[in-house]
C-alpha positions in Angstrom: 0.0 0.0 0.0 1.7 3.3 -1.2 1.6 6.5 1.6 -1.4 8.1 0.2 -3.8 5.0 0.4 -2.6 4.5 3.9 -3.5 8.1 4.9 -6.5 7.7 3.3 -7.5 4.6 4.9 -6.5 6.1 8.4 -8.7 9.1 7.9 -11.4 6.4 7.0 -11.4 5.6 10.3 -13.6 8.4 11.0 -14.7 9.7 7.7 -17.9 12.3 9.2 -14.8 13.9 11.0 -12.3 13.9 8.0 -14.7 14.2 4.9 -12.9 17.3 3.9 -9.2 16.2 4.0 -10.9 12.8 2.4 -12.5 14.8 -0.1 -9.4 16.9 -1.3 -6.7 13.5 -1.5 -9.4 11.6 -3.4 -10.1 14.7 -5.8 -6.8 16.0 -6.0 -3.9 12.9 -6.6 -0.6 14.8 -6.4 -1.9 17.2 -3.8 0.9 17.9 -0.9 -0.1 15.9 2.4 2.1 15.0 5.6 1.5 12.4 8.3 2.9 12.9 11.3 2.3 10.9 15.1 -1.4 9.5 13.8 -2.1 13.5 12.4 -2.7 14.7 9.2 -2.5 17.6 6.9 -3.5 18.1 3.5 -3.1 20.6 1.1 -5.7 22.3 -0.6 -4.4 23.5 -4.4 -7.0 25.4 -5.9 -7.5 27.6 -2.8 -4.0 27.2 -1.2 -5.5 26.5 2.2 -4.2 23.7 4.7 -6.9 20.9 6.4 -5.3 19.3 9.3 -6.8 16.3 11.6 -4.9 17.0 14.6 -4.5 14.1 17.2 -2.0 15.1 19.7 -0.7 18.2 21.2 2.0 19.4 19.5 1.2 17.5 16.5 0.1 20.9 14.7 3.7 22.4 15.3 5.5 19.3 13.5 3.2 18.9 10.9 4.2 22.6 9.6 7.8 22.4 9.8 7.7 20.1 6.5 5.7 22.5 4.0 6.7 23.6 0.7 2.7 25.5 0.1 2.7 28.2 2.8 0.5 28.6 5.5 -2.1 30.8 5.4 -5.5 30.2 6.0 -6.2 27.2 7.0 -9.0 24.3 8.6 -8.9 22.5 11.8 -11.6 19.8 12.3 -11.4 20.3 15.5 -11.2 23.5 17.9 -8.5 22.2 20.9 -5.1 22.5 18.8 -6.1 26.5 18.9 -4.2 27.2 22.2 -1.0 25.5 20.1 -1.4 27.7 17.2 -1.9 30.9 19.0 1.4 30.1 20.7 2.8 29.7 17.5 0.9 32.5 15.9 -0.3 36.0 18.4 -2.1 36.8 15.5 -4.1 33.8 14.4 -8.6 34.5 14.7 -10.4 31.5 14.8 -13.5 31.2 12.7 -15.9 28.3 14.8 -18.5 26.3 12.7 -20.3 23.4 12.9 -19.3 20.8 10.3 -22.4 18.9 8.7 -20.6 15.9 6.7 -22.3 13.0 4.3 -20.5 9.7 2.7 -21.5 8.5 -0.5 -24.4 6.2 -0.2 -26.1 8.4 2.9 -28.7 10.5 0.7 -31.8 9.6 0.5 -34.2 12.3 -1.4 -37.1 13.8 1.0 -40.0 14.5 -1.4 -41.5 16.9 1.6 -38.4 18.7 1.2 -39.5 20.2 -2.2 -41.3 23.0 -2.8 -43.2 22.1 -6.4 -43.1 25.6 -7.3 -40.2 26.2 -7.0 -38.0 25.7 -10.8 -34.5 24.4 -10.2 -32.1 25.3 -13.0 -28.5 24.8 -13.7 -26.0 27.8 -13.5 -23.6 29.1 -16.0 -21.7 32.0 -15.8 -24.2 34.0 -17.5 -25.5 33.9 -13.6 -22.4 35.5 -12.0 -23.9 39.2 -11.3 -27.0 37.6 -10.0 -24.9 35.6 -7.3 -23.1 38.9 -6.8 -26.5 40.7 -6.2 -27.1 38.3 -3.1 -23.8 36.9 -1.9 -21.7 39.9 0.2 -19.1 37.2 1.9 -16.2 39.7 1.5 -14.0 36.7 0.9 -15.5 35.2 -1.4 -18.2 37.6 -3.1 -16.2 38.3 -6.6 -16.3 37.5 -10.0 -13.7 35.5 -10.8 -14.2 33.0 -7.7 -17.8 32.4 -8.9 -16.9 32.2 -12.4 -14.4 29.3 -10.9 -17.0 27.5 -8.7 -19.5 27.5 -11.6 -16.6 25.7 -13.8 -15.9 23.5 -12.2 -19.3 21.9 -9.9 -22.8 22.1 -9.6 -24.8 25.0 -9.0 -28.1 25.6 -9.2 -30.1 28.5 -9.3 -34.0 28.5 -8.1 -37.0 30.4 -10.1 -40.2 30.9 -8.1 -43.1 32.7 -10.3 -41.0 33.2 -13.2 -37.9 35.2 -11.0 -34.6 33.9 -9.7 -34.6 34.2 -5.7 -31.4 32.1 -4.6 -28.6 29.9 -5.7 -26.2 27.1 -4.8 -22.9 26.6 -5.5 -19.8 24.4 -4.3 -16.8 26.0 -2.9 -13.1 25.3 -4.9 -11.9 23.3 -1.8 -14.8 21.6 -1.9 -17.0 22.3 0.9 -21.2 22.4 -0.3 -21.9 26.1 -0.3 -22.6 29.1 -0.6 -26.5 28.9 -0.7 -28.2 32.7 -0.6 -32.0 32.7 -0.6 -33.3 36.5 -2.0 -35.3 38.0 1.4 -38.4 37.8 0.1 -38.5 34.1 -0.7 -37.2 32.9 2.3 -39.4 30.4 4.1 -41.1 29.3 0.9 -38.4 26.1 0.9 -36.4 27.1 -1.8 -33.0 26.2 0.2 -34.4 22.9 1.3 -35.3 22.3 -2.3 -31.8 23.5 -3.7 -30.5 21.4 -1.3 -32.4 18.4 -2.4 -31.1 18.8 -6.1 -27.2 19.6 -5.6 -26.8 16.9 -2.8 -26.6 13.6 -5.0 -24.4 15.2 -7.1 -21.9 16.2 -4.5 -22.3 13.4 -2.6 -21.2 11.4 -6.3 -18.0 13.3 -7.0 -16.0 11.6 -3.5 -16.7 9.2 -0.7 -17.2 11.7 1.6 -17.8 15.5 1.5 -18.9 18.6 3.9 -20.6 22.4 4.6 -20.3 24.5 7.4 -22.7 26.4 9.0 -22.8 28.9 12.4 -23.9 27.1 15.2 -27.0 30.3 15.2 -27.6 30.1 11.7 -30.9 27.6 12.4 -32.3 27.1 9.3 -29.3 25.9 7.4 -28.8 23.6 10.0 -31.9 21.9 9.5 -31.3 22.0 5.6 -28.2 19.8 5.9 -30.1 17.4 8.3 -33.0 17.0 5.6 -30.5 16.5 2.7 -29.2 13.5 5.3 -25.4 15.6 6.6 -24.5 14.5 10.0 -23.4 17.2 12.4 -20.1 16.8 14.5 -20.2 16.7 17.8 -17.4 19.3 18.4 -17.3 22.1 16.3 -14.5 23.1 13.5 -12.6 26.2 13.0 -11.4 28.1 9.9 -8.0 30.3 11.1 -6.7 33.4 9.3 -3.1 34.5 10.0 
């Protein structure tokens, strides 16, 4: 067994907590990854960021010392290495989620998930200034990272009574997201039904695969339950340097 399939097989071992390091190996073959004392790290190409699985104290600080891709921002599927990283880094902010995974095989389609009147439509890039209109994630909210999204997954837009009121897309490192529902069409289940369309999909492109959402962000958490994603029981944390 080469050193890839045996990382891959150890992060197996709990695939709900790994699906995004899982995710990026199986999608991404010569992608940089280290293994160090039963942790992992994974590089993340298209986005530059790091994904670590961080088992022991101290872990974090070896597993950096053998990068060629700088650090920068970076994912932590769990939230206790953080005290290790500040040390390392004053300036490091912690971003806390809750991580809602799903393996291939888990999604089953909820028919009283779907709103019949609501027409779901695949995205090109003719759609870009309408995601735009909705999406204001400083990060993330500009043409050319849409344009990429677009080119290379899923989306889906949603038309209820003849006008577009919300979208779907998957990020470039491979999380499901961002989904932004127009005001006036929210609570109408257009983000269930969105939901129900772009999971098989995702859910066919890896064995395993994620979305975050903020722990008070309560009706995107019971989205992901409906389109069958299993919540962590700890949460996850995004870090900025």
């Amino acid at each position: 067994m080469d050193i890839k399939k045996k990382v891959l097989s150890e992060l197996k071992n709990d695939s709900i907590k790994n699906a995004l390091l899982i995710r990026t190996l199986e999608n991404e073959p010569d992608t940089e990854f280290h293994i160090y004392n039963g942790s992992a790290a994974v590089f993340e190409k298209r986005t530059g960021y790091w994904l670590f699985d961080i088992k022991n104290s101290g872990d974090f600080t070896e597993l950096i010392k053998s990068f060629k891709n700088p650090l920068k921002t970076f994912y932590v599927n769990s939230v206790s290495p953080f005290s290790e990283i500040k040390y390392l880094f004053n300036d490091a902010k912690a971003r806390m989620y809750i991580q809602y995974s799903i393996l291939s095989g888990m999604f089953k389609r909820d028919p009283a998930a779907v709103n019949p009147d609501v027409n779901i439509v695949p995205l090109d890039k003719s759609s870009t200034e309408f995601i735009l209109s909705l999406y204001k994630n400083p990060e993330f909210a500009y043409k050319e990272y849409i344009d990429a999204c677009i080119d290379i997954n899923p989306s889906f837009g949603a038309i209820l009574r003849g006008e577009m009121v919300g979208y779907v897309l998957i990020h470039l490192d491979g999380e499901i997201g961002p989904m932004v529902i127009s005001e006036k069409a929210r609570g109408k289940g257009v983000g269930n039904t969105l939901m129900q369309s772009i999971t098989p999909l995702y859910e066919a492109q890896a064995s395993a695969g994620c979305g975050f959402v903020l722990e008070d962000n309560e009706r995107s958490c019971h989205m992901m339950k409906r389109a069958c994603f299993t919540p962590l029981d700890e949460k996850i944390m995004w870090v900025y340097l």
